[in-house]
C-alpha angles and dihedrals in degrees: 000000000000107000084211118120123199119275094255095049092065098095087038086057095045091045087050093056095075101066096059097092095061099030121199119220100231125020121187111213112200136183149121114309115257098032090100107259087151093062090036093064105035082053089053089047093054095046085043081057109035122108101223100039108193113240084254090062094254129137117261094224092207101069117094096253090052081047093053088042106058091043077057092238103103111152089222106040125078122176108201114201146139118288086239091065099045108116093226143048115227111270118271128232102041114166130258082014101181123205099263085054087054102050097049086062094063094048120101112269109253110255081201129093093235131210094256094062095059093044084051093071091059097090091037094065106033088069133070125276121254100229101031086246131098133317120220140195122186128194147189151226098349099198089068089069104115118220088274101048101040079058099049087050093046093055085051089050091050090055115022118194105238121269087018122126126192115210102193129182131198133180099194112024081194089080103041109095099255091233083067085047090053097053100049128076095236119221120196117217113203128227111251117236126266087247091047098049096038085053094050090044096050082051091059089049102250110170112218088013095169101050087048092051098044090047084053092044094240106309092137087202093050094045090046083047099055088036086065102032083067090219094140086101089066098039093053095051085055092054088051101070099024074061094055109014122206139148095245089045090054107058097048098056095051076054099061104034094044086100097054120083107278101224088066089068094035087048093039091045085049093048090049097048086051089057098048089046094052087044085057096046106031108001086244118133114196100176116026128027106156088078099046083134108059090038090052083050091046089044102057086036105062124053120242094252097063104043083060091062093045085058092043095048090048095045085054093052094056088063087062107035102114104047105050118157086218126010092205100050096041085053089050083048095048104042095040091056089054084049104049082047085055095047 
């Protein structure tokens, strides 16, 4: 594991560093989603763990513990997220690999942070560490903590093993139970500038970087993200017809697009109400302004009233996105909504 960090989370690092003499045990990172959180803090753990820490607070990448780290086997370090995150499947052909085994395999992978997962780290850190150093969790996103599980970390907050540290992440304070708020140091995490993001995109080789960056409102790794998962097709086939709304319109389009993850249309539909309410409001467009034209009509078009439920419809969906009883006809819902508010 590289120990670099992305060009807009210097001044977050070096202001980090000044709460290592005086450690808390748990610290709360919070930003925006897409502007790498994930890789902030699991650079901070190594460099929390490594033997020969750099005077900048990096990792020295040559010591054991780096060694052990980077292989993702570290004695002290635990990373706790959804199965749906988890880089890897479980390895197939195990012997004596029963039915039930079998079938978990096919499920879905969770998209929560369970119970289990939490319970897990009980014997980790009731037992010494390896290296007579500290011992580090780190966990993300923490909205993702079911009821369960939010309870089972909060028992382990209110009362921290000694020489443990929780690196936590969250995307949306807003869904983390406050008690768990209260007992964590939290740690804000800015957004980068639009300059800053677009430069480091175009290094990465990004085509069509700003379009990607405006349409995720400036989070570089989810523009990047969306650049490589080639889903502009289907976005724009949403735009389309959130541009110049019909019925017909409509129901082909939930057609086409009931394959595709939910939470891309609900997202897309949000960010595009946003921009026709700012329009409305300001004549500032955030998202999507290639089609300046179409929002300006919309704008002047709606009342106010009803732009508001449309946001609010929209910002309900997204609860409920990934669990639809059926994608197509929660797209029809959805987009015939938009259209009836358009008409």
């Amino acid at each position: 594991m590289s120990n670099s960090i992305y060009p807009w989370q210097e001044s977050s690092w070096q202001q980090l560093q000044a709460l290592r003499p005086r450690m808390p045990h748990a610290i709360l990172f919070h930003g925006a989603a897409g502007i790498g959180k994930s890789d902030f803090i699991e650079r901070f753990a190594q460099g929390l763990l490594c033997e020969a820490v750099l005077a900048d607070g990096h990792a020295c990448g040559q010591c054991a513990s780096c060694g052990w780290f980077s292989q993702q086997n570290h004695p002290d370090y635990r990373r706790v997220r959804p199965e749906s995150m988890e880089d890897e499947p479980p390895a197939d052909g195990e012997e004596g690999e029963g039915e039930a085994k079998k079938a978990a395999k096919s499920k879905t992978p969770s998209k929560e942070i369970k119970i289990e997962q939490i319970r897990a780290l009980a014997d980790f850190m009731n037992i010494s560490t390896h290296r007579q150093g500290l011992r580090v969790v780190v966990l993300y996103p923490a909205e993702a903590l079911n009821m369960p599980a939010s309870n089972a970390l909060l028992k382990t907050l209110e009362e921290p093993p000694p020489g443990t540290v929780f690196l936590v992440a969250s995307n949306s304070l807003e869904r983390v139970l406050p008690t768990i708020l209260s007992r964590c140091r939290k740690f804000a995490m800015p957004m980068p500038s639009h300059g800053e993001a677009l430069a480091w995109l175009k290094e990465q080789g990004v085509a069509d970087a700003d379009s990607w960056l405006r349409e995720q409102g400036g989070a570089p790794l989810a523009a990047m993200t969306q650049a490589e998962s080639g889903s502009r097709e289907d976005l724009e086939t949403l735009l389309q017809l959130l541009a110049h709304p019909s019925i017909e319109g409509a129901l082909k389009v939930a057609d086409k697009l009931q394959k595709v993850p939910l939470s891309g249309p609900v997202s897309w539909l949000q960010r595009w109400l946003y921009d026709v309410f700012s329009y409305k409001l300001a004549g500032n467009i955030r998202y999507y302004p290639r089609y300046q034209k179409e929002l300006a009509g919309l704008a002047d078009k709606i009342h106010v009233s009803r732009l508001l439920a449309a946001i609010k419809g929209a910002n309900e969906r997204r609860a409920t996105a990934d669990h639809p009883l059926s994608p197509k006809l929660f797209l029809e819902d959805m987009l015939l909504e938009y259209t009836n508010c358009c008409a």
